[in-house]
C-alpha positions in Angstrom: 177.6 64.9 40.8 174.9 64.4 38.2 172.6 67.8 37.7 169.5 66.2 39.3 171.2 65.4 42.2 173.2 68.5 42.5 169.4 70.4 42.4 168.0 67.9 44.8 170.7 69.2 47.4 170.7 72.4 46.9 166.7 73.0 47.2 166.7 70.6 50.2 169.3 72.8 51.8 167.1 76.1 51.0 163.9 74.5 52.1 165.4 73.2 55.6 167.0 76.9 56.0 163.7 78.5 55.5 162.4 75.6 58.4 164.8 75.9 60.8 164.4 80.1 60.4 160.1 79.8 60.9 161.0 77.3 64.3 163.5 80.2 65.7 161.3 82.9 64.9 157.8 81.5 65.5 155.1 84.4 66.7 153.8 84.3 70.3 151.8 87.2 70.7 149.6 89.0 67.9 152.3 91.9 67.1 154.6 89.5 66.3 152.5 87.5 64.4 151.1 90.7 62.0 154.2 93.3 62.8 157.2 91.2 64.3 156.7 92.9 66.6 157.7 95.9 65.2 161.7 95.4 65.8 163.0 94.5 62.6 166.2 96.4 61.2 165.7 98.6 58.3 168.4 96.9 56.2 166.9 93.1 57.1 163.4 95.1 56.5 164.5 95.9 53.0 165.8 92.3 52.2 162.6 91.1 53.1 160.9 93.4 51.4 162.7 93.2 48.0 161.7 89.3 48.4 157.8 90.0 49.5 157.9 92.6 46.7 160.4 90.1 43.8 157.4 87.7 43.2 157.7 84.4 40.3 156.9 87.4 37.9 159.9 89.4 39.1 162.1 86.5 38.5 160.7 84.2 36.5 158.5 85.8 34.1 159.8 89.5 33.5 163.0 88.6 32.0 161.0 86.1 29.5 158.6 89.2 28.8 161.3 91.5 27.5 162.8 88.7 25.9 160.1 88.7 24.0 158.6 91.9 23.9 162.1 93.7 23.5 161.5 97.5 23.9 158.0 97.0 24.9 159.3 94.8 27.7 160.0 97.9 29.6 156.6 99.0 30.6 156.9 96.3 33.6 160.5 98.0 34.7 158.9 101.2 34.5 155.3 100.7 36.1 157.1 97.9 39.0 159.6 100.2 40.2 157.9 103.5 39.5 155.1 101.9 41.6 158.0 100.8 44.3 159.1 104.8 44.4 155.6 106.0 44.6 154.9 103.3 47.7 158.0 104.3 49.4 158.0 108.2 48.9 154.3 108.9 49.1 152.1 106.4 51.2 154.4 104.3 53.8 155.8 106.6 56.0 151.7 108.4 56.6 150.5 105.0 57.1 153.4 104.3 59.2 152.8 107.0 61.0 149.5 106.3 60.9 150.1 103.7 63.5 147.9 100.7 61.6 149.1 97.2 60.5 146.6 96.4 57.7 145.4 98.0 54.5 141.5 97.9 56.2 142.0 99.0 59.5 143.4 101.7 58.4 140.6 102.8 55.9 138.3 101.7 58.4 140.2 103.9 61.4 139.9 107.0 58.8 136.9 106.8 57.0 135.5 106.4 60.9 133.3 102.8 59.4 133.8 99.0 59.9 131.9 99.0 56.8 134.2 100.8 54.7 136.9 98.5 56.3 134.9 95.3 55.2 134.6 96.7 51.6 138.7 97.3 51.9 138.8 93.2 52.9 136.8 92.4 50.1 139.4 94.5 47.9 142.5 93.1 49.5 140.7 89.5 49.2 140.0 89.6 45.3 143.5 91.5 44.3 145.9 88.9 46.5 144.0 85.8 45.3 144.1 86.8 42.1 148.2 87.8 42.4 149.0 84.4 44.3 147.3 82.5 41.4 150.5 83.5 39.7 153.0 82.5 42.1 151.6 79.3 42.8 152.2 78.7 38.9 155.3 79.7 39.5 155.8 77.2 42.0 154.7 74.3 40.0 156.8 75.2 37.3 160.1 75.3 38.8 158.9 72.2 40.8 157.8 70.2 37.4 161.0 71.0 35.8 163.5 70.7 38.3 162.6 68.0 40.5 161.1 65.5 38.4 157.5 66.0 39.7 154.2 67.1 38.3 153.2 70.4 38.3 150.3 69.4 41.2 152.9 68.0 42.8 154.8 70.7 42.8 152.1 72.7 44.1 151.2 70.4 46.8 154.9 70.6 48.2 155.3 74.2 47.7 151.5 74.5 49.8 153.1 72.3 52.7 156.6 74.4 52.9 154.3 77.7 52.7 152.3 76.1 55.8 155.7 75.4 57.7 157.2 78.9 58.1 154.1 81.2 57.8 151.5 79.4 59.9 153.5 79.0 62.5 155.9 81.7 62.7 153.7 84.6 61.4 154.8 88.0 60.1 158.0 87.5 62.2 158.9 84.3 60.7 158.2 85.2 57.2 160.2 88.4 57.7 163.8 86.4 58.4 162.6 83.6 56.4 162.7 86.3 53.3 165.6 87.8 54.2 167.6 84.1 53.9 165.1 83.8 50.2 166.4 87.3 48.9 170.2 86.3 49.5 169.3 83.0 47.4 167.2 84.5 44.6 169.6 87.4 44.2 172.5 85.2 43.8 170.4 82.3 41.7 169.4 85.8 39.6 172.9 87.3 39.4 175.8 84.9 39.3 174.1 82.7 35.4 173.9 86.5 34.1 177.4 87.0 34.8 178.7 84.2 33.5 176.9 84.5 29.9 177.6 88.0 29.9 181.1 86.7 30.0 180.4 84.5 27.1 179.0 86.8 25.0 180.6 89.9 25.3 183.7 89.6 28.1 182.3 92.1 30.3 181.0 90.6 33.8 178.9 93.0 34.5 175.3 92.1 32.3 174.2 96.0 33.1 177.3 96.5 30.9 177.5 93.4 29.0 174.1 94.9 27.6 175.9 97.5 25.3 179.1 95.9 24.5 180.5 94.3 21.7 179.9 91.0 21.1 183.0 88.6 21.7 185.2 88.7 18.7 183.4 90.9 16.4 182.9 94.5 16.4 179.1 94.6 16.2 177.5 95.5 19.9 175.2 92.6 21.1 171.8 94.4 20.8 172.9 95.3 17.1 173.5 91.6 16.6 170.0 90.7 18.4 168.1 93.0 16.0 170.1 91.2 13.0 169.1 88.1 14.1 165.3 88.9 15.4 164.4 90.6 12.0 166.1 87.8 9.9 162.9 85.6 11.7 160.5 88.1 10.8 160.4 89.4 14.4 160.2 93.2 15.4 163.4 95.1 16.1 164.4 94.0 19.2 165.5 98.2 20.6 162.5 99.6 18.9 159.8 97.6 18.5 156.1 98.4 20.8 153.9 94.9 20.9 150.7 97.3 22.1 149.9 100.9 21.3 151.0 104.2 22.5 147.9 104.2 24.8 147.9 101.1 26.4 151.5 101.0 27.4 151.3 103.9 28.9 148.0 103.0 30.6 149.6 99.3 31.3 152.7 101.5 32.8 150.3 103.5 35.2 148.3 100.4 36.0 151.0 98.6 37.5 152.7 101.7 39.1 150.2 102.9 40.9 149.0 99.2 41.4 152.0 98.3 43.1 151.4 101.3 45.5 148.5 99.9 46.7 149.1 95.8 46.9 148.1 95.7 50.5 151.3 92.5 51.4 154.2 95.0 50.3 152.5 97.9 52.6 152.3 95.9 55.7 156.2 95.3 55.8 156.6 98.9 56.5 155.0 98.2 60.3 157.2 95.2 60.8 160.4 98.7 62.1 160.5 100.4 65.3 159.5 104.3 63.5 158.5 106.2 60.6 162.9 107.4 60.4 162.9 103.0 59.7 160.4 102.6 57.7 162.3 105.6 55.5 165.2 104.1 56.0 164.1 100.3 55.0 162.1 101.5 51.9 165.4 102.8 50.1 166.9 99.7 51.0 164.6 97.9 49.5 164.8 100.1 46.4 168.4 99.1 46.2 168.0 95.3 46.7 165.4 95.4 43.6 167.5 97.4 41.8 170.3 94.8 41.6 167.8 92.5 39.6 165.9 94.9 38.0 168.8 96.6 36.1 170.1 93.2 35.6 166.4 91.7 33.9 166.8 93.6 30.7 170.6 91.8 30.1 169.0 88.5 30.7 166.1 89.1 28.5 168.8 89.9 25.4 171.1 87.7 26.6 168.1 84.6 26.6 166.8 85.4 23.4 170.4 85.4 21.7 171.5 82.1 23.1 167.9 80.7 22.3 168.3 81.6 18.7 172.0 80.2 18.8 171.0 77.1 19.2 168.0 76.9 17.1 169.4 79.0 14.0 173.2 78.8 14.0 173.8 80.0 10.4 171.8 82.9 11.4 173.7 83.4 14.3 177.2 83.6 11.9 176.1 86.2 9.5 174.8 83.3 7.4 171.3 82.9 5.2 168.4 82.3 7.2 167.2 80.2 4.6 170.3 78.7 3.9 169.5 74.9 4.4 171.2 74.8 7.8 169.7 77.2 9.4 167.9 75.2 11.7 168.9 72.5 13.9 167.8 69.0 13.3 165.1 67.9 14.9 166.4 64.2 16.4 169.8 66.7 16.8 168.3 69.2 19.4 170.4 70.2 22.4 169.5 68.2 26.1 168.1 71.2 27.9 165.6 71.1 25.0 164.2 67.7 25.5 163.9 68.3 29.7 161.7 71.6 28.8 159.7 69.2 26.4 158.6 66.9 28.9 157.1 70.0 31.0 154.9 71.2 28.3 156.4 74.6 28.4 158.2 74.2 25.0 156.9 72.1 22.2 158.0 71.1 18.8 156.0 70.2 15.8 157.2 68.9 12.4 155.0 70.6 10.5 157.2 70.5 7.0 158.2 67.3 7.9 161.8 68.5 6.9 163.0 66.9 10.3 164.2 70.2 11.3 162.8 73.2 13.4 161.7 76.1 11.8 161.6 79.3 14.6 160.3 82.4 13.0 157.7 84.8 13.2 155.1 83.3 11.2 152.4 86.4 12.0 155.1 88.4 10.2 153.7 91.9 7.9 156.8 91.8 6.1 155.6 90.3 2.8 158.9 89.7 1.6 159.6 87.7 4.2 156.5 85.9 4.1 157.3 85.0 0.3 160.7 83.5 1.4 159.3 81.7 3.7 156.8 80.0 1.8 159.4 79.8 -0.9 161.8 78.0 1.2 159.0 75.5 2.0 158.3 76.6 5.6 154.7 76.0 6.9 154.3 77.7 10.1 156.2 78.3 13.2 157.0 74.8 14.7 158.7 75.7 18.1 156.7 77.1 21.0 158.6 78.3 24.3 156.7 79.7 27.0 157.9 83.1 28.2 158.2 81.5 31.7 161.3 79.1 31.0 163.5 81.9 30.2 165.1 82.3 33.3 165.3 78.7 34.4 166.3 77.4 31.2 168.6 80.0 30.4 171.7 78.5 32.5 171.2 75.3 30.7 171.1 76.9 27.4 174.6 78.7 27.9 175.7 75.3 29.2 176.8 76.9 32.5 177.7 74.1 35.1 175.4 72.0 37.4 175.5 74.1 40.9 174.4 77.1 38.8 171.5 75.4 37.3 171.0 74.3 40.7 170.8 78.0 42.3 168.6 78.8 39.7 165.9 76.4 40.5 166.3 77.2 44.3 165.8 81.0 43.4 162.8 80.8 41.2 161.5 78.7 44.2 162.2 81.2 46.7 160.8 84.1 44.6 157.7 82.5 44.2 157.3 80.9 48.3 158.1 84.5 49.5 155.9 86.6 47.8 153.6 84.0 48.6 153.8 84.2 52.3 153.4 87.6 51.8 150.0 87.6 50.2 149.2 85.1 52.6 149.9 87.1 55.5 148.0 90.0 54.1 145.1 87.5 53.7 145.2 86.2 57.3 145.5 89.6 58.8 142.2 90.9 56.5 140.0 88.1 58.0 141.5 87.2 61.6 142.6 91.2 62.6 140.2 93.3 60.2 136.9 90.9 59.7 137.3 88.4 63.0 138.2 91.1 65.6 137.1 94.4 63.9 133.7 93.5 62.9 132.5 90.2 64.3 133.7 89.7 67.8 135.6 93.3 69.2 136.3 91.1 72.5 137.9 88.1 71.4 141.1 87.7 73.7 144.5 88.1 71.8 144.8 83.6 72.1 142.2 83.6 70.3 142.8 86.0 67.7 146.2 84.9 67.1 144.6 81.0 66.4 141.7 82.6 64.6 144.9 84.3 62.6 146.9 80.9 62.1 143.4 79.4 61.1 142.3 82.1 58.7 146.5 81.6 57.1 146.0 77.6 57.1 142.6 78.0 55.0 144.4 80.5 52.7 147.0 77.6 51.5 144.1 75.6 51.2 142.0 78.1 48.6 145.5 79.3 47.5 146.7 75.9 46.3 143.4 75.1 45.0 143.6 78.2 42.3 146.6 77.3 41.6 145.4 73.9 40.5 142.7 75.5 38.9 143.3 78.6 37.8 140.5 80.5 36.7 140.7 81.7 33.3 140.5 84.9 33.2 143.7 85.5 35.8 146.0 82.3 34.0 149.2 83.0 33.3 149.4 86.8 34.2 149.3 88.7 38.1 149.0 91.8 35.4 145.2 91.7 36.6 146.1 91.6 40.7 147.7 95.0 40.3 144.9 96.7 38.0 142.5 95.3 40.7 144.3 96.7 43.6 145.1 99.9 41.3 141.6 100.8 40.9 140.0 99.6 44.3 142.6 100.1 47.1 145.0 103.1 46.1 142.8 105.7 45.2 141.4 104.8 49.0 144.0 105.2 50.5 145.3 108.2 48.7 142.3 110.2 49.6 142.6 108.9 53.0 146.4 110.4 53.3 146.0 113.6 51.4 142.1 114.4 51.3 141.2 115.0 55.0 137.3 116.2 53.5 136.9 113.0 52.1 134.2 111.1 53.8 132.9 107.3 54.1 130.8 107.6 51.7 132.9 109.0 49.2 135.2 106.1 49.9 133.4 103.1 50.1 131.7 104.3 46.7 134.7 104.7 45.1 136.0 101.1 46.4 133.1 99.5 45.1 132.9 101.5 41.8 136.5 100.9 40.8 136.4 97.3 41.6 133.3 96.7 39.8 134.1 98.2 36.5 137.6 96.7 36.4 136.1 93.4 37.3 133.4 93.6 34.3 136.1 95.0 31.7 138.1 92.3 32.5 135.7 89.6 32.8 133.5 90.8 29.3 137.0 90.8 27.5 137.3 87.1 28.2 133.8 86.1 26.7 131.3 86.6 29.0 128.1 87.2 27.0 124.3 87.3 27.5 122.2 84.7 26.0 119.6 86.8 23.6 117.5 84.2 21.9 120.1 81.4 19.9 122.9 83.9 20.0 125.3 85.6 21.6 125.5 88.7 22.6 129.8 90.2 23.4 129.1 92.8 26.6 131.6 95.2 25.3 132.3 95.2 21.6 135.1 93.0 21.0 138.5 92.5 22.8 139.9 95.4 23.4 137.0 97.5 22.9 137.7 100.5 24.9 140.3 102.8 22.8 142.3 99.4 22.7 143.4 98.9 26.1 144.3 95.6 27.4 141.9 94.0 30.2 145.4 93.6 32.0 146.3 97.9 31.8 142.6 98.8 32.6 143.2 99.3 36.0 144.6 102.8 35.6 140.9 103.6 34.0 139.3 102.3 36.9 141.2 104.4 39.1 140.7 107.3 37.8 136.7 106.1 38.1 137.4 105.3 41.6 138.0 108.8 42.3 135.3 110.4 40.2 133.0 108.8 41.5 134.4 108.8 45.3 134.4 112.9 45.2 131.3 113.3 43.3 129.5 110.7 46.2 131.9 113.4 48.3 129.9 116.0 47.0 126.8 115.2 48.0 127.3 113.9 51.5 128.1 115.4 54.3 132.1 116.1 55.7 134.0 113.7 57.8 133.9 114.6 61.8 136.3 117.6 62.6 138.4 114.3 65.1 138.9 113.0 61.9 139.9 116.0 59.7 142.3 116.6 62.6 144.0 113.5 62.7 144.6 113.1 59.1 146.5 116.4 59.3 148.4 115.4 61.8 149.0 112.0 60.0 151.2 114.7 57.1 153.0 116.4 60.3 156.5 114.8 60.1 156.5 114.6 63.9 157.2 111.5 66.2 155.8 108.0 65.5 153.0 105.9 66.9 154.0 102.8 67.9 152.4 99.5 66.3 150.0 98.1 68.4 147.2 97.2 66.5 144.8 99.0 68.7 141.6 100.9 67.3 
């Protein structure tokens, strides 16, 4: 069977499990529709958490970023689990406990105001649109590559499969339908790095395979990596930092504590019976990300050595990098390399007109290098490759057979759809549970809240798709931004709403607005915005990077920690919450007993 026809299959066969699993589980009431009705196992739980919480970055784009970055990389292992740990030992059991099934009615129930519950919405609105841009992307990616479509098209399908199973089946069918896309992405994520860890180094296990010996030589395979990446004028791959000290470590805490307060991961902790499940079903989760998070940084090294095989073979043998074979010829290049071309996500460009590709660091410091290069009559880098094909492409790199391939594509599919319906969901509940009920109409009947729910999800596709089609410039290519917005609007909220039983409404909504706001403008003046003073333009903040050098995509950290200056200085000056309230947030911390899930104010 021919590898289009192979893929075809296997997606087809996903995409009608994930149907079949939405018509057996469709909601009927509004718990099951926001909670599942709250009867979901802690291990299933955990599956469908790892999937809600594994988005396209997880699986797609993270390995292609420490391809890349190499050492650097790790800031988005350390800031996406570290967040994960922080979620799952700090905040979800207290607002399981707590006995609320969104983000905003839970601010709203403690900070005792449906305005501060609107502001939360508006929060949980701008941070999940911005995040499902990315997945979206990563839909039409896998879809333009792997099934012969165009990226629209790939969109538009992934849109209509979306609709299928979350519309209609709710929180409930999302849930199993992400427990049936975990068992496909894990194994699409697990089974290619075994086999090239086998390649490469004889060890099956790529956690392993990482620090062992390259097959048939007695250099490991990260030594060899660094060889090879500083031959091309790239930084050593175990050492070298792409940003400064600062900004990874503000880019680390951005995504951490980011994470902790993404509003679509927090709501699958109300979808178990008790607080003991929703303890149980977050270290689940933690060991069903684990399994592809300790496997990423393998695939990352393991990627960038088979890219570099291909492309510079003498390099790869110990040879001269300038030696006149050390890059393939161009009419010569392999097959996976002319399928990536026709995406756009790789391109080639003569610029020598040697007819062959030159693939080295062209923004190299090394002057030495630099002089060889010109010497050797090299005019620029001539082969672009998007971070995002490392994953997909890798399989057909290594050469690995057709079904593999195959349960790569379904997996990067999977990855991107369930996180997907996750931020969907969180959506729909903000404006048919939280805006709809909560502020608009109190009496609506639960019929007409649960349409006004599958309404508020079918016009989320809609505005979903549409930013994917058009994604706005300042959040393409990275969901970076989604957590720094829910890191400096929604955590510190819901921190001081756990642990701070004098902070009061005002404190909070303050806080909410001022966090959002600053991490909006940092990110927006970053990417050009300027005032018009006369006939020129005026840059808002200095230059890119202006404050101390941090990234627009790591400032969310600094407007958390403005979040909750400003929140306990507003604090300050107002008066303290109601003693009901002071009471209840203590009794929130009291590991007793559990409220069950019903949605009620």
């Amino acid at each position: 069977m021919d590898l289009q026809t192979t893929i075809y299959l296997v997606v087809g066969l996903t995409f009608a499990l994930y149907i079949g699993i939405a018509v057996w589980a469709r909601a009927g009431s509004t718990s099951e529709y926001y909670a599942a009705g709250g009867a979901v196992h802690p291990v299933l739980n955990g599956m469908a958490t790892a999937a809600d919480w594994m988005s396209a970055a997880s699986f797609i784009s993270m390995a292609g970023m420490i391809a890349y970055m190499g050492y650097g990389g790790g800031l988005f292992l350390m800031g996406w689990t570290g967040g994960y740990v922080l979620l799952a030992a700090l905040l979800a059991p207290y607002l399981r406990k707590f006995g609320k099934f969104t983000v905003p009615q839970f601010i709203g129930d403690r900070f005792y105001s449906k305005t501060a519950s609107t502001v939360a919405v508006v929060c949980l609105l701008v941070a999940s649109l911005t995040y499902i841009i990315g997945q979206m992307t990563g839909v039409g990616v896998a879809f333009s590559r792997f099934l012969g479509v165009s990226n629209d098209m790939g969109i538009y399908v992934g849109m209509a499969i979306v609709f299928t199973y979350a519309v209609f089946g709710g929180m409930k069918g999302i849930t199993y339908t992400q427990v049936a896309q975990y068992s496909v992405l894990i194994f699409a994520y697990v089974i290619p790095a075994i086999f090239i860890s086998l390649a490469l180094t004889g060890m099956p296990i790529p956690q392993l395979g990482l620090g062992s010996d390259m097959a048939g030589a007695d250099k490991s395979l990260l030594a060899t990596l660094n060889q090879v990446v500083t031959d091309l004028g790239f930084g050593q791959y175990t050492t070298h930092l792409p940003e400064s000290k600062l900004n990874m470590f503000v880019y680390t805490m951005s995504l951490m504590i980011g994470t902790a307060g993404l509003p679509h991961v927090i709501m699958r902790f109300f979808t178990v019976p008790n607080v003991a499940a929703a303890r149980s079903s977050a270290g689940w989760a933690l060991v069903f990300i684990a399994i592809l998070y300790t496997t990423a940084p393998a695939v990352g090294a393991m990627a960038r050595m088979n890219l570099h095989a291909t492309i510079n073979p003498t390099v790869m043998t110990g040879g001269d990098v300038f030696a006149a074979d050390a890059a393939i010829e161009a009419e010569k290049r392999p097959d996976w390399m002319k399928r990536w071309e026709a995406t756009g996500l790789l391109k080639f460009e003569d610029k020598n007109g040697d007819g062959r590709i030159q693939y080295y660091n062209e923004k190299s410091k090394d002057e030495a290098f630099k002089a060889k290069a010109e010497a050797a009559g090299w005019k620029g880098n001539e082969l672009t490759v998007n971070n995002d094909i490392i994953v997909l492409a890798n399989p057909e790199i290594a050469l690995l057979p057709n079904w593999v391939i195959a349960l790569v594509a379904a997996g990067g599919l999977a990855a991107a759809l369930s996180t997907a319906a996750g931020l969907l969901m969180a959506i729909s509940a903000a404006i048919s549970h939280d805006l709809v009920k909560g502020v608009f109409k109190p009496d609506i009947s639960e019929k007409g809240e649960l349409m006004a729910g599958k309404i508020a999800m079918a016009l989320s596709i809609v505005v979903a798709g549409y930013l994917g089609l058009n994604p706005p410039g300042f959040a393409a290519g990275t969901v970076a931004l989604a957590f720094g917005i829910a890191a400096s609007s929604l955590f510190p909220a819901i921190m001081m709403g756990i642990f701070s039983k004098k902070m009061n409404k005002e404190g909070a909504m303050a806080g909410m607005i001022a966090g959002l706001a600053f991490t909006l403008f940092y990110v927006f003046a970053h990417k050009g915005i300027f005032f018009i003073k006369g006939t020129e333009y005026v840059d808002l903040i200095g230059g890119p990077n202006a404050f101390f050098g941090i990234t627009p995509e790591a400032i969310g950290a600094i407007g958390a920690l403005f979040n909750f200056a400003i929140a306990f200085l507003v604090d300050k000056m107002t008066k303290e919450p109601p003693e009901h309230i002071q009471h209840m947030v203590e009794a929130v911390r009291i590991p007793r007993g559990s409220k069950a899930v019903d949605g009620a104010h």
